[in-house]
NUKE-937126 format. One record per residue (C-alpha): residue in one letter; x negated, y negated, z negated. Coordinates in steps of 0.1 Angstrom, whole numbers, plus 5000, padded with zeros to 4 digits. Layout:
AXYZ;...
This chain:
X314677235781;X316376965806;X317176635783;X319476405799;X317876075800;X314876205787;X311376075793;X309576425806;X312176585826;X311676765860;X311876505886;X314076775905;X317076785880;X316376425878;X317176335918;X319676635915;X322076495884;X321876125898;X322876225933;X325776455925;X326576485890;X326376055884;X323776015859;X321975695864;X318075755860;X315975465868;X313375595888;X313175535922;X313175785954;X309875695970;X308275765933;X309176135929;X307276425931;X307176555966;X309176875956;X311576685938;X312376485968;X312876815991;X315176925970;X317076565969;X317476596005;X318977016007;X321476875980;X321976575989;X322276736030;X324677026018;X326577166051;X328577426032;X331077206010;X332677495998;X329777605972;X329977335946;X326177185945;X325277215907;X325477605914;X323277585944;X320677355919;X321477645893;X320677915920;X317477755936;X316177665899;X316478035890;X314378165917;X311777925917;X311078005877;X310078335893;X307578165911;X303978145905;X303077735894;X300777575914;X300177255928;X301477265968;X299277235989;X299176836007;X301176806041;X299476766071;X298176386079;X298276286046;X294476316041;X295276486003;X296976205989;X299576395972;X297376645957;X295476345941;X298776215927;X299476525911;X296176575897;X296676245877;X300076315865;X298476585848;X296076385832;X298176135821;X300376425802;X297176515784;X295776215774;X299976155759;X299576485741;X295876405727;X297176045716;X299476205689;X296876335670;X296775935655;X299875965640;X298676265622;X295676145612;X297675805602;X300375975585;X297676195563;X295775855558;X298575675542;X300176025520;X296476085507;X295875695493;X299175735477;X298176045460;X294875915448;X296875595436;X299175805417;X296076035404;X294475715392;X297175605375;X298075945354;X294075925341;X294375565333;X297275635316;X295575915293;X292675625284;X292875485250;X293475095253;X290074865246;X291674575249;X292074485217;X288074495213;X287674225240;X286774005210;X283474185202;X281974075237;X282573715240;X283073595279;X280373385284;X277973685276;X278873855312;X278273485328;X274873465305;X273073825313;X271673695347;X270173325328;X269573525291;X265573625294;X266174025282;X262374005273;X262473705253;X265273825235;X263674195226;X260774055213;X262973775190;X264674115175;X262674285143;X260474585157;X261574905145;X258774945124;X259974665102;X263374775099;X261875135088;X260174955062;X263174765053;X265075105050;X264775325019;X263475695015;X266875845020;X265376225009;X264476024974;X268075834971;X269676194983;X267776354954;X268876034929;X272776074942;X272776424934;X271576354899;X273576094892;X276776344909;X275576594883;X275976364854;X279076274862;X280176594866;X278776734834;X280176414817;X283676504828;X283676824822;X282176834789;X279277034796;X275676914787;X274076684814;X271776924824;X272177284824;X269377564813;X268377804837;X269078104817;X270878154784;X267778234764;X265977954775;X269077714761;X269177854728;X265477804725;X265277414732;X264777234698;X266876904689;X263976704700;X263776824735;X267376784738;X266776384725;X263976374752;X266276524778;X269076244770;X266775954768;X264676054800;X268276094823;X269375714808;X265975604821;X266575784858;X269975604858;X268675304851;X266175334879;X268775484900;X271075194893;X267874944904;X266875074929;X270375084945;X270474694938;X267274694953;X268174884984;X271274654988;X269074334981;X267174465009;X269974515036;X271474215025;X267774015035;X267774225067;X271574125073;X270673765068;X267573755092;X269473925117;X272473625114;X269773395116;X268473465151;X271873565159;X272973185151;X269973055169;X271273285199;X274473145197;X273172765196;X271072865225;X274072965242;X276472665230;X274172415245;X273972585277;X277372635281;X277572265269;X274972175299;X277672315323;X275272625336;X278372865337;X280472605351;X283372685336;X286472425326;X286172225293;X288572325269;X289272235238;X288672495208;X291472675188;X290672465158;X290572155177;X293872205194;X295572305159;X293972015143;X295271765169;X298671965159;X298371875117;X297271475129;X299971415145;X302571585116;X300571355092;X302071045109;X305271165115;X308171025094;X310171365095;X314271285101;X316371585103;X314971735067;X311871845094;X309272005073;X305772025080;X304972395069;X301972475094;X299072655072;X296072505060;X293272485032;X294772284999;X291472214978;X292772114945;X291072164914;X289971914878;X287971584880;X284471654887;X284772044886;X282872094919;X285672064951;X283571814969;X280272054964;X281972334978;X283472225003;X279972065015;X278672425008;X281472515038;X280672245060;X277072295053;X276471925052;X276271675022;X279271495040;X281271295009;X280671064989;X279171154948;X279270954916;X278271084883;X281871144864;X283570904879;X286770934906;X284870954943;X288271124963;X290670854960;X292770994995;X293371315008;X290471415036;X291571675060;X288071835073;X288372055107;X285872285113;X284472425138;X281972605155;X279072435178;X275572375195;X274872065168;X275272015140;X277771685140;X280771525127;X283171275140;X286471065125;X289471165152;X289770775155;X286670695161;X284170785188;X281370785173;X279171125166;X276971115132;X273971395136;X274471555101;X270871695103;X269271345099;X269671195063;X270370825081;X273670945094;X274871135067;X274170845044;X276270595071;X279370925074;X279170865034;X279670505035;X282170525061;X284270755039;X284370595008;X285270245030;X287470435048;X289270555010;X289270224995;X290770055026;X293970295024;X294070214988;X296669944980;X295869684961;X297069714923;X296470114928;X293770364925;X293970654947;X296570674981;X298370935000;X296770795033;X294871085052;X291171025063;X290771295093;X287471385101;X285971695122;X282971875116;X281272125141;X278272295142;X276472665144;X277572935119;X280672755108;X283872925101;X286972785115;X289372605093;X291672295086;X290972205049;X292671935031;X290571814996;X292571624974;X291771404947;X290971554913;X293371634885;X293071434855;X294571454823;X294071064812;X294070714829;X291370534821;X290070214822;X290270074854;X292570294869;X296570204875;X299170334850;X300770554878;X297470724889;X298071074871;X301471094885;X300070974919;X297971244920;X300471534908;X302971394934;X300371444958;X298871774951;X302571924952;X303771784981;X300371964998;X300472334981;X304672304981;X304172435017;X305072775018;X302172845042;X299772665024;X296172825013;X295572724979;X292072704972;X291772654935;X288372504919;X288072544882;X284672434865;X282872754851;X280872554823;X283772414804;X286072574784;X289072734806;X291572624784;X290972264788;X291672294828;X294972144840;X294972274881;X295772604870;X299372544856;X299372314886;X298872584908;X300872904890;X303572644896;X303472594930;X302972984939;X303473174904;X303073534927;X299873424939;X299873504975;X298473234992;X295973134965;X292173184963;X290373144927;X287072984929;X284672934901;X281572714903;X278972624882;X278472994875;X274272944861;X275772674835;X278972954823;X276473234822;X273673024803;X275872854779;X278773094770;X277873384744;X280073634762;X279673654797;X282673924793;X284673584799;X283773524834;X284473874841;X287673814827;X288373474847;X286973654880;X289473944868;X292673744868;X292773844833;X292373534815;X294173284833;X298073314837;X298073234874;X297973484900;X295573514934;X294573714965;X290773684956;X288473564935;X285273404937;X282473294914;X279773034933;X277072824926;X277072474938;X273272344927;X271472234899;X273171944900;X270871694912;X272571444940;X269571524960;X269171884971;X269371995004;X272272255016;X269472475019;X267872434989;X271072484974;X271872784991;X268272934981;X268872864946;X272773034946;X271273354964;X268173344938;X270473284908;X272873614921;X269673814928;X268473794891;X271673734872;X273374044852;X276673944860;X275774124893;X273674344881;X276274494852;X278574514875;X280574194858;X281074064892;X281074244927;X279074134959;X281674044978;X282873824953;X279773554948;X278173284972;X279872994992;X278873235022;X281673515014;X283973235001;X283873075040;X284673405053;X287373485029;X288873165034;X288873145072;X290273535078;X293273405053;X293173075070;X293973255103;X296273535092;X298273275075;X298173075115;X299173385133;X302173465110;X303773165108;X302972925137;X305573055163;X308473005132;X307372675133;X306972615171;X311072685170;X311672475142;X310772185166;X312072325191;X315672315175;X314571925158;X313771865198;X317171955208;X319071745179;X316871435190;X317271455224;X321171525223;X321871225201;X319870985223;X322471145257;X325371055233;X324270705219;X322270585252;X322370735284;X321670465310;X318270375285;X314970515293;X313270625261;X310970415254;X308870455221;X307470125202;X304470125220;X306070115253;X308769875239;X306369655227;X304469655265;X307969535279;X307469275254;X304869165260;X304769165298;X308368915296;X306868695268;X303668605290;X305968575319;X307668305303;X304268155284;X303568155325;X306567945331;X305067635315;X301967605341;X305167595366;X306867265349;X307166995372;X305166695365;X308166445363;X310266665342;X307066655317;X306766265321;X310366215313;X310566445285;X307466315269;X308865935276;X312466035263;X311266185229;X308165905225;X310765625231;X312865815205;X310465805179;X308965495182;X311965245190;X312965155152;X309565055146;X309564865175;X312864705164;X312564655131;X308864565123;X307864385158;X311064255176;X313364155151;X310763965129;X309363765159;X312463685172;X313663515143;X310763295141;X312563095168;X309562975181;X307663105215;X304163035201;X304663185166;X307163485186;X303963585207;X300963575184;X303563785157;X303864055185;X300564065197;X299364125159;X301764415149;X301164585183;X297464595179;X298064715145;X300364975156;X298365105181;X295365145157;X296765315133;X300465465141;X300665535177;X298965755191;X299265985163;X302765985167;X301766035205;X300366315198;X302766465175;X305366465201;X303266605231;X302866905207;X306366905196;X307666885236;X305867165237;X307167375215;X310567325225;X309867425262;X308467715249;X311367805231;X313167695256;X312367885282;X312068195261;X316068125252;X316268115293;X314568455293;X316768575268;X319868525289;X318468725313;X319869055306;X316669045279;X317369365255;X317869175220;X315869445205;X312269185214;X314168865194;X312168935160;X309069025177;X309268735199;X309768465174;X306768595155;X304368555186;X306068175194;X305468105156;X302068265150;X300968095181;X302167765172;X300567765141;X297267905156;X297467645183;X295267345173;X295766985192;X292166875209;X292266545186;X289066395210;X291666305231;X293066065207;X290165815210;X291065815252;X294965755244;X294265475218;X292365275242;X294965375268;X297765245250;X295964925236;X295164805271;X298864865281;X300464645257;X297864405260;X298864315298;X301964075300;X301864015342;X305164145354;X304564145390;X307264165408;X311264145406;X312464535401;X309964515372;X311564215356;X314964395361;X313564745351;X312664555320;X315664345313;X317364675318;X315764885291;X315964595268;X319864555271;X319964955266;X318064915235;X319864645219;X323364755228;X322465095216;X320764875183;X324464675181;X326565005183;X324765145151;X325164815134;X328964805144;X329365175133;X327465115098;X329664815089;X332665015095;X331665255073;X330965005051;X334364815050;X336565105054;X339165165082;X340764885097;X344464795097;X345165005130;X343465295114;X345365205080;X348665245098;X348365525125;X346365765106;X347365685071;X344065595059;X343065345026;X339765155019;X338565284985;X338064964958;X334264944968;X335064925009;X337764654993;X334964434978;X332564505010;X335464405035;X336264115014;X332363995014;X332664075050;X335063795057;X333463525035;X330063575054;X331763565088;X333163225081;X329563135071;X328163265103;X330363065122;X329262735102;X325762795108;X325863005138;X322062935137;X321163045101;X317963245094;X317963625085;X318263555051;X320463385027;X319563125003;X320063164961;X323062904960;X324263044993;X324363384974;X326463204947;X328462994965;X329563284979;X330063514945;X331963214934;X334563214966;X334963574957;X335563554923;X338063294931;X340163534951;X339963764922;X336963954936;X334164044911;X331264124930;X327064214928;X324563974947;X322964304958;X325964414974;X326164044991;X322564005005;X323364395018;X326464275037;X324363995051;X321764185062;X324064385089;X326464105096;X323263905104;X321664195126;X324864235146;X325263875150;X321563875160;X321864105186;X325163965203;X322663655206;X319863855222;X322364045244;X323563665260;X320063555263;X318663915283;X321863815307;X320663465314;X316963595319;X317863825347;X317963505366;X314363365346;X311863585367;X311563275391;X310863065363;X308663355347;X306463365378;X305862995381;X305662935343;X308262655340;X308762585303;X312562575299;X313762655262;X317262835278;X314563055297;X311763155280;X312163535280;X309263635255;X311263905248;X311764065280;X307564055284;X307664285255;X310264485260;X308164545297;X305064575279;X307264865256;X308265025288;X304765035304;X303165175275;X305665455273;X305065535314;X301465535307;X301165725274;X303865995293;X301566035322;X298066075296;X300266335276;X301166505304;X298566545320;X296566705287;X299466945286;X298967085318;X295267045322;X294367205280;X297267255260;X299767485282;X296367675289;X295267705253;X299067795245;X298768075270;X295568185259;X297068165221;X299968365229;X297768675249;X295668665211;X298668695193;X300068985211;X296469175216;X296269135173;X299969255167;X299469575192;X296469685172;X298369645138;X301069945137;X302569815111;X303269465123;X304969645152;X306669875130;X308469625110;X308969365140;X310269635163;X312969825145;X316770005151;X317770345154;X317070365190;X313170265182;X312670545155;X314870815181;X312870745206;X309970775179;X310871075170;X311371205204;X307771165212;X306271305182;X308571625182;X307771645223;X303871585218;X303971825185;X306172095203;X303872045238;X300672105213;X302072425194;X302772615227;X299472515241;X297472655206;X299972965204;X299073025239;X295473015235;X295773215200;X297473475222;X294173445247;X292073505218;X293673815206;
């Protein structure tokens, strides 16, 4: 059929449409078929234009479809060209027609796989789900059946042979269980145990056969009931070889895996992750009434009624610490176990592993715990709520968190602090008041029950009993002291006590002997089980004795208890989390959260920056300090006990050797401690100084209380080198010893310091008679001020000593006995009734101040001496002794200045710095220094941020892997 614009069409119709009907084809003239192009040129050539020319195509197609098809034949001269065109256009139409067989086969291709898919899924569908039995083949068994030795491993497995001999003739215990189904059936239904085979026969038994009959079926139950104890002695041996090797197996395969053969990633067990999970709640001071309610193992139970032993029997390891009666737990110990190649244990802040299958470490892990209790104790108490955390892994071990408390007692004794009962009470309740608590409860089997206090304890704590497990040790002493062993079947029961519990268990712990092995121990419970008739009347079930069954009991709770509760929890902190972090936005949003840790870093990067600053004092600002403060110190000793009495000797000879004498005394003895003393002090106050600087800074104010304590603490740490005192000494001695004043700006330097000194000497005079004498009459009448009667007497001795000054205007520094009453006398004349005390007082500073008005006029005629000075004329107007000392003064303060300061920067600001780095390395390493020098509500939010963060991060990384494991 002719398709307009199709790809197959006749060439014909194809020249024929384009030419007179319009349609476009794209195919050119010269490239048609040689019949296609005759007909182009008849219609295209078309004389006649009354016939339209699609009825003349219609016409000539008509007839030639009644035409025979075959190719024409090639025109002449054309050497069959044509014919070999032809031949491949039908080639080419085959090879098109053969070329759609790939979609077919394509298309069937693709329809078929997605058939089979959807097959395969409706089978896999109708398959039961296995998953949940991916536990019974562990992973690493795939990666180990290439390295495991198959061989090695059949021949460590018991032959057949032995396990025949192991099992019991099962026609014989077929043969017993129908007897014994028979008795019970004749028992019940009231017929006679065994029945006759006829009637006659029955009638004709005598009483004595009928005895025999009775007493021989008691004897065949009594075998029958031995040798089932027998038989299940026997599989219980069996079972226990077979967990033996099988625990070998899995060390075998622990310490390869721990060699990195499969080389797999190292992750951290389920345990160890939930264990890192209950360390962290342990230090964290819940706010927002956040609980810590993730389950673990509470072992509580009386003084000395066997906790410790079974918990060892657990850990199978003599781990703790044992005295005979007397209180060993004094601290809660939280014990992780865990499964492992070796046998080890480890504290979680410590690194170091103790091999508990040599008795050398286990003795050392023993010491270390009971230091580790009586270092959390306080002084003044006996037992503390401090948790010792401590991990124990090796093979066979069920895994578990258990917490073992100190014992229950019912009287303080001797020793021990008042408070210690209530201690521990307040203890064991705020451990088994979790809701999702295990409590294991330990009551002493040899002692009466009613003297035990732990089980009120307990029936308080969960009266319905669904999270406690009974335990009962020192079973051999109950059974071999109590008349009745009905009474441990009772206790086992639940019958005698009030309290309730999911199990209970009856255990022996050892013989009691500090000694024994974990081995020996377990020999002796199995032995003591074996032959005692507790189990063998039926007193006490299988599945209820040995530490063995206890583990296994304790861990499926353990775990059950984990996998019901621990995603609750994981949104409890996830809602604390939200609280937190929403009150910090509100209460600091431009503040980076920074915990005390990381607080305490900032601090300690700024207060070395500033301990750095000292190094970067000038040299000169440490000279002129030093000179400042020494001058300071030392000037009223210089004034008072060397210038003052040498000047008013009044004599050059006497004034020299008097100074000479109490400088070298000075310097021996006073100076250069007092030297010293202020080179330490300078540097105290620059420290503070420039940590005031730093504090100006934009410092956060939070660091003030911290960084006082480091300045302080390092201070008094900080010890002075005193060798350096012997250097100074001779220093200073040799400075005041030199009088050559060499030049000019010296003598002026000197005369200089000298009039500072004694004008600042005559203004404190001034100011102390003033005080002395009460305002004066401009004062009296401006600011309505009075002199009080004593100023009146003072003011009126005043005057009369003044007009004795300007008598004898060169009177000594003291007054004479009849000057003393001449001048009581004038007084008393004016009506003035004064003490001589208060009169040689009043002399004293009229007589300084006139003193010094005199030395002030003599240093301004010596700042023309120096010429005189240098030449050593003798001229009594000139002789400036006292300008030589006060230059001698001055040296020796520019020389100590430049000793001092050069120890400071050399030693001291070193040994400071080195101080301060000490101080802060001790008070990062004690928490609670940090704790109580580092405080505020934005601390303890940020605090708390980091532990609910770090407890929430752990909790979805365990409930993950929990998830893994199921």
């Amino acid at each position: 059929m002719l398709r307009v614009g199709g790809k197959t069409a006749c060439m014909a119709c194809r020249s024929m449409l384009s030419t007179n009907m319009g349609v476009k084809f794209p195919v050119p003239l010269q490239k048609l078929h040689p019949l296609s192009r005759s007909i182009h040129h008849r219609f295209s050539g078309n004389a006649n234009p009354q016939r339209p020319p699609h009825r003349m195509a219609a016409r000539y197609f008509t007839s030639m479809s009644r035409l025979p098809m075959r190719p024409p034949k090639p025109p002449r001269g054309s050497g069959g060209r044509g014919y070999q065109q032809q031949r491949n256009f039908w080639m080419v139409r085959l090879a098109t027609r053969l070329l759609k067989l790939r979609y077919i086969l394509l298309g069937g291709a693709v329809g078929g796989g997605y058939t089979a898919k959807k097959t395969y899924e409706e089978w896999k569908d109708m398959l039961p789900d296995f998953s949940e039995y991916n536990w019974v083949i562990p992973d690493f068994i795939w990666e180990l059946s290439e390295q495991i030795d198959l061989d090695k491993l059949a021949k460590a497995l018991p032959e057949m042979e032995e396990i025949a001999k192991l099992l019991p003739d099962l026609d014989k215990i077929g043969e017993n269980f129908a007897f014994l189904k028979s008795l019970l059936t004749s028992e019940t239904s009231g017929d006679p145990p065994l029945k006759a085979t006829d009637s006659s026969s029955a009638a004709a038994q005598d009483p004595s056969d009928k005895q025999y009959k009775k007493s021989s079926d008691k004897e065949k139950l009594d075998q029958l009931q031995e040798e089932l104890l027998r038989t299940q002695l026997k599989y219980q041996r069996m079972l226990e070889r077979l967990e033996k090797e099988n625990k070998e197996l899995r060390k075998v395969v622990l310490q390869k895996d721990d060699k990195g053969i499969h080389r797999r990633k190292v992750k951290k067990s389920l345990i160890d992750l939930y264990s890192e999970v209950l360390d962290i709640l342990s230090d964290y001071d819940a706010n927002y009434n956040t609980q810590d309610h993730l389950p673990r193992v509470v072992v509580v139970g009386d003084q000395s009624a066997g906790k410790t032993s079974v918990l060892e029997m657990i850990a199978q390891a003599r781990i703790f610490p044992r005295g005979s009666g007397e209180m060993m737990t004094r601290s809660p110990v939280k014990v992780t176990l865990s499964e492992g190649p070796h046998h080890v244990a480890m504290f979680k802040d410590s690194g170091r592993e103790f091999d508990l299958t040599k008795e050398d470490d286990l003795a050392a892990l023993r010491r270390e715990i009971e230091l580790r209790m009586r270092k959390s104790v306080k002084e003044g108490q006996t037992v503390s709520s401090e948790t010792i955390s401590l991990s124990v892994k090796g093979p066979g071990i069920q895994r578990m968190v258990l917490v073992d408390l100190p014992g229950v007692i019912s009287t303080v004794t001797a020793g021990m602090a008042s408070d210690t009962k209530e201690t521990i009470f307040s203890i064991s309740k705020a451990y088994m008041q979790n809701p999702n608590a295990i409590i294991l409860c330990i009551q002493d089997g040899s002692v009466d029950a009613e003297r035990s206090i732990v089980t009120d304890l307990v029936s308080q704590m969960d009266p319905q009993g669904k999270r406690t497990i009974f335990v009962l040790t020192k079973v051999d002493l109950a059974e071999k002291n109590l008349a009745s062993p009905n009474r441990i079947q009772q206790i086992v029961e639940g019958k005698l006590f009030p309290m309730k519990a999911l199990g209970y268990f009856a255990v022996v712990t050892g013989k009691g002997s500090t000694g024994e092995s974990i081995d020996s121990i377990k020999d002796y419970e199995e032995d003591f089980f074996q032959n005692s008739r507790l189990l063998r009347d039926g007193m006490l079930k299988a599945h209820q004795v040995t530490t063995k069954n206890l583990s296994l009991a304790v861990s499926d709770c353990f775990w059950k208890m984990v996998r019901e509760s621990v995603e609750q929890q994981a949104d409890v902190f996830k809602a604390s989390r939200f609280n937190l972090e929403t009150e910090w936005k509100n209460n600091y949003p431009r503040l980076r959260e920074l915990d005390r840790n990381e607080l305490f870093e900032k601090a300690k990067n700024e207060i070395l920056d500033e301990v750095i600053s000292l190094s970067q004092v000038t040299p000169q600002h440490w000279e002129a300090i030093l000179q400042k403060k020494l001058w300071e110190r030392v000037s009223t000793h210089v004034i008072e006990n060397i210038y003052l009495p040498a000047a008013q000797t009044m004599d050059s000879g006497t004034f020299n050797t008097t100074v000479d004498i109490k400088l070298k005394q000075w310097t021996d003895k006073q100076l250069p401690h007092k030297a010293l003393e202020i080179a330490w002090e300078t540097l105290q106050e620059e420290f503070a100084r420039f940590m005031a600087e730093y504090k100006g800074k934009d410092q956060d104010d939070i660091f003030d209380k911290l960084k006082e304590a480091v300045k302080d603490e390092s201070i008094k740490r900080h010890k002075w080198n005193e060798r350096a005192m012997d250097g100074l000494r001779v220093i200073q001695h040799n400075a005041l010893e030199d009088r050559s004043i060499t030049d000019k700006p010296q003598w002026d330097a000197a005369i200089q310091f000298m009039e500072e000194t004694l004008q600042s000497r005559l203004k404190d005079t001034d100011s102390v008679i003033r005080d002395m004498v009460g305002p004066d009459w401009k004062q009296r009448w401006l600011n309505w001020q009075n002199r009080s009667p004593d100023q009146h007497i003072r003011n009126e001795t005043k005057n009369e000593l003044e007009r004795l000054l300007k008598l004898h205007e060169d009177h000594t520094a003291y007054l004479a006995n009849d000057e003393v009453t001449t001048v009581r006398k004038n007084l008393e004349g004016r009506s003035v009734e004064v003490d001589p005390v208060l009169i040689k007082d009043t002399w004293h500073q009229l007589y300084r101040r006139h003193f010094l008005q005199k030395a002030l006029s003599h240093c301004n005629l010596c700042k023309r001496g120096f010429y005189y000075y240098q030449r050593h004329f003798v001229d009594s107007e000139l002789e400036c002794n006292d300008v030589v000392l006060f230059w001698r003064i001055q040296r020796m303060l520019v020389i100590t200045a430049n000793t001092l300061r050069q120890q400071l920067t050399n030693t001291e600001v070193r040994r400071l710095e080195k101080n301060v780095k000490e101080v802060l390395d001790d008070f990062g390493e004690d928490m609670e220094k940090k704790t109580h020098l580092i405080t505020g509500r934005r601390v303890q939010l940020a605090e708390d941020l980091k532990k609910v963060r770090e407890i929430q991060e752990k909790l979805e990384a365990f409930i993950e892997a929990l998830h893994k494991e199921k």
